[in-house]
C-alpha positions in Angstrom: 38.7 60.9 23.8 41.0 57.9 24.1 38.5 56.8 26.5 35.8 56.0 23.7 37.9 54.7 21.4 39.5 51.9 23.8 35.4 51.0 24.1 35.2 50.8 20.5 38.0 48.9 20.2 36.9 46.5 23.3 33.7 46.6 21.2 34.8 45.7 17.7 37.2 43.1 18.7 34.5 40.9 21.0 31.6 41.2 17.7 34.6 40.2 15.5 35.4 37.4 17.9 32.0 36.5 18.3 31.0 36.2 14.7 34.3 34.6 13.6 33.8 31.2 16.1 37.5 30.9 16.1 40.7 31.0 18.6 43.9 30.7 16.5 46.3 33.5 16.2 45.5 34.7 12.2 41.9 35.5 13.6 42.8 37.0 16.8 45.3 39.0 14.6 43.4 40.0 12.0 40.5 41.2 14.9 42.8 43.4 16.8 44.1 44.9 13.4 40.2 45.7 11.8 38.9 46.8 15.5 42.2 48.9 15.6 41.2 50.9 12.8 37.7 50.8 13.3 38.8 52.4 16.8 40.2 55.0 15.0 38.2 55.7 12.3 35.3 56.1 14.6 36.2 56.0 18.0 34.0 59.5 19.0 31.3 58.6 17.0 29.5 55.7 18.7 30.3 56.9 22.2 29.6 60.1 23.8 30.3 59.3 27.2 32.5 55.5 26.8 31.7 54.5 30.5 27.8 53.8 29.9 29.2 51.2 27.6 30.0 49.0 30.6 26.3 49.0 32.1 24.6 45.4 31.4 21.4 46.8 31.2 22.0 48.8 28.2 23.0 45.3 26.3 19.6 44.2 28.1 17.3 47.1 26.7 19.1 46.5 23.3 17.8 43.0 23.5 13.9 44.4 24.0 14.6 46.5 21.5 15.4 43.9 18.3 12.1 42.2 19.8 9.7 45.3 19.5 11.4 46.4 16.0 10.6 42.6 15.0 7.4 43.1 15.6 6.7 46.5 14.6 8.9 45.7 11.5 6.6 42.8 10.9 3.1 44.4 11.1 4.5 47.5 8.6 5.0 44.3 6.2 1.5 43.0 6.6 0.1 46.5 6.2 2.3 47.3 3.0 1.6 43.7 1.2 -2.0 44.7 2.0 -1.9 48.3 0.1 -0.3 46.7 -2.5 -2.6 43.5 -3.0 -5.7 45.4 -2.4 -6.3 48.6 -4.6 -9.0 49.7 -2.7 -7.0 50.6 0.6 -6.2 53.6 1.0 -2.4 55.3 -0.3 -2.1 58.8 1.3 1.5 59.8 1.1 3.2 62.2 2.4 6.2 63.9 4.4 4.8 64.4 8.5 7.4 66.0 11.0 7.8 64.2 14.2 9.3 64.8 17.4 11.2 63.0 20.2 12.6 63.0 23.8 16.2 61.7 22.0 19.2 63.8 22.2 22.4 62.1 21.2 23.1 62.0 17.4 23.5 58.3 18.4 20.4 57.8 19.3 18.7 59.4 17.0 20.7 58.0 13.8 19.2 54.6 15.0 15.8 56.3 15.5 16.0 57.6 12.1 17.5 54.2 10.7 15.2 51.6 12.4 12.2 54.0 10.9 13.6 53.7 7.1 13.7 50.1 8.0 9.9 49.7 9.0 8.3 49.4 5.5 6.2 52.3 4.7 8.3 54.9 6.3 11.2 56.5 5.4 13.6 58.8 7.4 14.0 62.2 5.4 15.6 64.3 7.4 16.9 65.1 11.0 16.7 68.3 13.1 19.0 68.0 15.8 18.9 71.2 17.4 14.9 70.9 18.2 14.7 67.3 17.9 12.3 66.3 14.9 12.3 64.6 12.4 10.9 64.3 8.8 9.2 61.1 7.9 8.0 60.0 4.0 4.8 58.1 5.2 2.9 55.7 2.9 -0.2 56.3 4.4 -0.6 59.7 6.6 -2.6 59.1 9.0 -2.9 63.0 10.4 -0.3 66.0 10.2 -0.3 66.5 13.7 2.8 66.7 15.1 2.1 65.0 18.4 -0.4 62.1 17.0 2.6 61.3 14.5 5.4 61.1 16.9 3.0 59.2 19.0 2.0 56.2 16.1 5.7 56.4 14.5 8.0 57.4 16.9 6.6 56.5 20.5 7.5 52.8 20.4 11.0 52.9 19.7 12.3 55.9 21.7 11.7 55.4 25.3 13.5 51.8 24.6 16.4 54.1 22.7 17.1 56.5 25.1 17.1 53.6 27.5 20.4 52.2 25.8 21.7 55.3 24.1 21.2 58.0 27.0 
């Protein structure tokens, strides 16, 4: 327990020194006193198990990661302006259930978040305990649970569970 929230705090304090860009003793202060109590507000929440924290290649997979949401965030834009420029694509929406390999409730609050964020999808719901979710889809594409998790799901969990598990 104390464990993960001296990560968090290690955490908090670096991103605030980070985005800050400065050295003096009223930022370095006010850091340790916001990463404090971010520390403790939420130390358990972020971390399951604090040491993976410490393993470069998580940071590295991160990195991937904001490149394939980009991307993926950036063809979901095309495809939406299209739908709404052009009446005569299709609009077929509707709520599909997908599943995924992701465990943690880290992981898959990130799944679930980085979906809503993709235009045209929207995270409705999460089942923990058999690891699906419910998606609002713009455009439903099939109800199969399998061919859904593959088109909406597939390229953003094997990178997540790379960093989160």
């Amino acid at each position: 327990m104390m464990r993960s929230r001296t990560v968090t705090f290690i955490i908090c304090f670096l991103m605030w020194m980070l985005l800050s860009f400065r050295l003096d003793w009223q930022h370095l202060a006010v850091g340790l006193i916001v990463a404090l109590l971010a520390a403790l507000a939420m130390g358990e929440m972020f971390t399951d198990s604090a040491f993976k924290w410490f393993e470069p290649k998580r940071y590295l997979w991160f990195f991937v990661y904001i490149f394939v949401f980009t991307w993926e965030c950036f063809k979901a834009n095309i495809d939406v302006a299209f739908r709404v420029l052009s009446p005569d694509l299709p609009i077929n929406p509707g709520i599909v259930k997908v599943k995924t390999i992701l465990k943690t409730e880290t992981a898959l609050t990130f799944l679930a978040n980085f979906i809503t964020l993709t235009p045209g999808t929207l995270s409705v719901d999460i089942d923990r305990g058999e690891g699906e979710l419910y998606i609002h889809w713009i455009n439903v594409r099939t109800q199969d649970v399998e061919e859904a998790s593959r088109i909406i799901v597939a390229k953003f969990e094997r990178i997540l569970k790379e960093v989160f598990e």
